[in-house]
C-alpha positions, 0 to 999 in steps of 0.5 A, spaced: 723 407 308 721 401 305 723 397 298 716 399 295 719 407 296 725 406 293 724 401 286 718 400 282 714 395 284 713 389 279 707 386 275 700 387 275 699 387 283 697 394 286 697 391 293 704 387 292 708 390 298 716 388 299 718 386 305 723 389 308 730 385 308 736 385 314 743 384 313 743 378 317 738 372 318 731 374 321 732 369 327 727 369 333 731 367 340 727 361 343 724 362 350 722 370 350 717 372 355 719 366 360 724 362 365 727 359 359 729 366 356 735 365 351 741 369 353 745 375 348 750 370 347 747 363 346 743 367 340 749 371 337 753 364 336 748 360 334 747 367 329 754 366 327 753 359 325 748 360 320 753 365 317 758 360 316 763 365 320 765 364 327 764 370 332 770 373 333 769 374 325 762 377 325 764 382 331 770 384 327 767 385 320 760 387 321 758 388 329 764 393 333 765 398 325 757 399 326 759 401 334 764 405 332 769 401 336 774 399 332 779 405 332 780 402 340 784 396 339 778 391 340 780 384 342 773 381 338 771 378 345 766 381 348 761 375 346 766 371 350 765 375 357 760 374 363 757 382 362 755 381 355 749 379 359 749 382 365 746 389 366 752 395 363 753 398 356 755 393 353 749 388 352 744 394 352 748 396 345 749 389 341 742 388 343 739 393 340 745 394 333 743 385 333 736 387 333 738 392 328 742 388 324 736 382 324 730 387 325 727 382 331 726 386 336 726 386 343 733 382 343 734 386 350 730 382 354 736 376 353 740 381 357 739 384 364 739 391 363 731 392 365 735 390 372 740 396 371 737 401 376 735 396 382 741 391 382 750 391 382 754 388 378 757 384 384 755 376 383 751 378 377 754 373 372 757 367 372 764 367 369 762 359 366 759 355 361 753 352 365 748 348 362 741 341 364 744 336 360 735 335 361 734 342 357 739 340 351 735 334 350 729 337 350 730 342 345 735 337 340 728 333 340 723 340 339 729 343 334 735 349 336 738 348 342 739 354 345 743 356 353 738 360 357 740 366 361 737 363 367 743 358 367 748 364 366 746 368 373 751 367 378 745 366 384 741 360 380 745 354 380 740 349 378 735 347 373 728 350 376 724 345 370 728 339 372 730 340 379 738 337 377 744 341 379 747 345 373 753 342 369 759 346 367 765 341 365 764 336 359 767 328 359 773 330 355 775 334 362 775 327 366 778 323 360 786 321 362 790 328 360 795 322 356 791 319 352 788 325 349 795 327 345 795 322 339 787 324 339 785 329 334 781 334 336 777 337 331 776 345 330 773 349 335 764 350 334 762 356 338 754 354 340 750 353 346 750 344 345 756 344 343 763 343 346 768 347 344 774 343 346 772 335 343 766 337 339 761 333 342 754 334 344 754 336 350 747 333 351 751 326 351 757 327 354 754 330 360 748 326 361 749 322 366 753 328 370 746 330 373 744 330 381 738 332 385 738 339 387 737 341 394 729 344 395 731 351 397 736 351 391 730 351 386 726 355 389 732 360 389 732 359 381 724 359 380 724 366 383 729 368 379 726 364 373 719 368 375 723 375 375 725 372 367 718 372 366 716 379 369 721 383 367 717 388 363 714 390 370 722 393 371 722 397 365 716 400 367 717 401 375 718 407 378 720 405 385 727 401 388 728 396 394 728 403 399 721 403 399 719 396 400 726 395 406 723 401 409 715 399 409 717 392 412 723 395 418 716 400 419 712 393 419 716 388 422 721 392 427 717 397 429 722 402 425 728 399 429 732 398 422 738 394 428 733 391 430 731 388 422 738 388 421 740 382 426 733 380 424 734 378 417 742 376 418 744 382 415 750 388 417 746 394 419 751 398 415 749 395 408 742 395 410 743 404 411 746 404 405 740 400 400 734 404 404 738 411 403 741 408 396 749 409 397 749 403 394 745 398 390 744 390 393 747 385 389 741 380 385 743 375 390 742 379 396 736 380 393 734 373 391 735 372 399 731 378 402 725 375 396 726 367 399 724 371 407 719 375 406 716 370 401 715 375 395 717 376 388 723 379 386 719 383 382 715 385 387 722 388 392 725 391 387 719 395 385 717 396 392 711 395 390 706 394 397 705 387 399 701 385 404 705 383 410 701 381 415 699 375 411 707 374 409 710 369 415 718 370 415 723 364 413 728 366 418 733 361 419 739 360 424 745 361 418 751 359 420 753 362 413 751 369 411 749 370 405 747 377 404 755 379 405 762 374 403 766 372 408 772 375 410 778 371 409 781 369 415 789 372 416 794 366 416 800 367 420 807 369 416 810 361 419 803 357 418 804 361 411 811 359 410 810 353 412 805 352 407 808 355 401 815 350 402 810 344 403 807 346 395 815 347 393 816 339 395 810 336 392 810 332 386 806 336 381 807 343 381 802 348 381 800 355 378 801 360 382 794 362 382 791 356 385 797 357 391 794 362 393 787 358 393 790 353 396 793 357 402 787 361 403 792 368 402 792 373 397 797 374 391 799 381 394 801 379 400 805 373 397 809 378 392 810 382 398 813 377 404 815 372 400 818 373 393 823 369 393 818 362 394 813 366 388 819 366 383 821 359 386 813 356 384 813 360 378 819 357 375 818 350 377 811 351 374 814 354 367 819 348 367 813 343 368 808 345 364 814 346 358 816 339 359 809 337 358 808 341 352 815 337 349 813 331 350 805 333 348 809 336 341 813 329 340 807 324 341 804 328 336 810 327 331 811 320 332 803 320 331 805 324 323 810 319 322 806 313 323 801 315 319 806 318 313 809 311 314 802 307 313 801 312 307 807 309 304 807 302 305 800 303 301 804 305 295 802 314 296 808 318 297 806 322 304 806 330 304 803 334 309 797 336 306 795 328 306 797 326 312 793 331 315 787 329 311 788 322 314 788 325 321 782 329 320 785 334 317 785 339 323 792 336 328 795 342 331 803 340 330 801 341 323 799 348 323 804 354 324 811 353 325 811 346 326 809 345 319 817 345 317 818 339 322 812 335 319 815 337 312 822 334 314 818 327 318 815 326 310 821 326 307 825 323 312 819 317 311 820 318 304 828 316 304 828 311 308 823 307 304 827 309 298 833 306 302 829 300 303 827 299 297 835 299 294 837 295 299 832 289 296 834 290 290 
């Protein structure tokens, strides 16, 4: 129902129509309908920002009441999460309530859900900030910087536009750990060209991060790119990937799905499984079987009839699998040890997961058979990590203490809240239950200025 229902119109103008109002700002996602589609979460940060809240704020007081999610015990992070793009529930019901909130619509297409009956969640998403530092100059130049979802699925790893290799850390990742305690880290900013950890730009902290991609890497991410563009056909189709794998174990194995199956590199069980539909390919197996025959992505998971005598197959001798992850290869118990006793001695300590990395074991099995090693890496690595916080908090102390004494010598009796402002206004130590020591520091300065004074006198 529109306004005009509701209020009488004003003036003289019969025609004069009232537009209907949102509750949040009518913002038109970039890049609709190509490779360079907006994703979900690039567009629901940049909506907080306009809004002055940060986002845990919006979803709390306005996003998870209208969902009716609130009596759960919600976390607010759902926005921080790969599958907030991906192709489950939840992406589908914040795309439709934000297109709701905003009245633009068509906000599901910044998501993956047309995807849902054709693929798995299996490295559908990935779990990291990644971006072209290229793209993010371009669109600083043309207006809003915006993340692409091309960049958040977990198959594509460069910018097909560009040709570069994508970004996932910032500079102040590289910078020395120690010169960063007397630094003041401003307050955190969710957007897509922001970093949230140093504020800067990502476009000038990451530019000369670039290098090239390798050809078969872009031509992985221009087909996933061009199913970006197509994806409208997916919510239309009928079919799946069963019909197009049988038409071509029919065309090009005689009906020998074995035979298809060595053919293409794949295990002949997974291959039953996607024809009769036990389970469903991930979007990098597809990508894959694309890359072979030649086709769109579109085009295989619609099962859509391709001409397979004008398609040459790109079948290559992969020393690597793609279509399934390597089993991890299972140490033994003294090569295991052995290992662990070496971490134990070396200089920096570390977490328990990366232990487990480093071996090449699972964190089960390490509980399991070694849990007197698993507790001895745990504690080494709290010890660590409290002494380095210690010293992190007293660096920060002398940092106040100095600033407080510079505020004295220029004749400002120091306080909390000026010190801060002197500092930028947002050092950690000054916050929650630091501040009393802060408090101390002022007036400890404060006194012994004083102490000074009396004894010049």
């Amino acid at each position: 129902m529109g306004c005009q229902e509701i209020y009488e119109l004003v003036g003289t103008d019969p025609s004069a129509v009232i537009p209907q109002r949102s509750v949040l700002a009518s913002l038109k996602p970039l890049g609709a309908g190509t490779p360079h589609c907006e994703s979900l979460r690039s567009y629901y940060l940049t909506l907080a920002h306009m809004h002055h809240v940060s986002p845990r704020i919006m979803a709390k007081d306005i996003i998870i009441p209208r969902l009716g999610l609130e009596r759960f015990g919600h976390n607010f992070q759902e926005w921080n999460l790969p599958l907030f793009n991906g192709i489950g529930a939840v992406p589908e019901k914040w795309a439709e309530l934000l297109s709701s909130l905003t009245g633009q619509a068509g906000l599901d297409d910044l998501t993956l859900t047309a995807l849902r009956p054709y693929t798995s969640t299996k490295r559908l998403m990935i779990d990291m900030k990644r971006w072209c530092p290229l793209c993010f100059s371009e669109a600083a130049r043309d207006g809003r910087v915006y993340g692409h979802l091309l960049w958040e699925i977990a198959a594509v790893s460069v910018c097909p536009k560009h040709g570069v290799n994508l970004v996932s850390n910032c500079i102040c990742n590289n910078e020395d750990s120690q010169s960063n305690f007397s630094k003041v880290k401003p307050a955190k900013i969710y957007l897509p060209g922001i970093c949230s950890s140093c504020g800067r730009p990502l476009v000038e902290t990451s530019m000369n991060m670039t290098t090239a991609a390798s050809q078969r890497e872009i031509k992985r991410a221009q087909i996933v790119g061009d199913m970006l563009t197509d994806i409208e056909r997916l919510k239309e189709g009928t079919n799946g990937i069963d019909v197009f794998l049988n038409n071509a174990v029919r065309y090009f194995a005689k009906g020998n799905a074995t035979a298809f199956a060595k053919m293409l590199h794949i295990d002949k069980v997974s291959l039953h499984n996607w024809i009769h539909r036990t389970h469903l390919p991930s979007l990098y197996q597809i990508v894959e079987i694309a890359l072979t025959f030649q086709c769109s992505m579109v085009d295989v998971m619609l099962g859509d009839r391709v001409a397979f005598g004008e398609i040459t197959l790109d079948i290559q001798d992969r020393t690597q699998k793609p279509f399934r992850t390597n089993k991890r290869r299972k140490l033994s118990k003294n090569v295991v040890k052995r290992r662990l006793e070496a971490l134990l001695t070396d200089i920096h300590p570390i977490s328990l997961t990366s232990a487990v990395a480093k071996i090449g074991m699972g964190r089960r099995r390490l509980r399991r058979d070694y849990p007197d090693i698993e507790r001895r890496i745990l504690q080494r690595n709290q010890a660590y990590r409290t002494s380095k916080q210690k010293s992190m908090v007293e660096q920060r102390y002398d940092l106040f203490r100095q600033c407080a004494a510079k505020l004295m010598s220029e004749g400002i009796e120091p306080t909390t809240r000026l010190v801060g402002e002197r500092l930028g206004g947002n050092l950690l130590i000054i916050k929650g239950k630091n501040k009393l020591a802060c408090h101390a520091i002022c007036e400890e300065v404060i006194r012994s200025s004083q102490e000074d004074r009396g004894r010049q006198r």
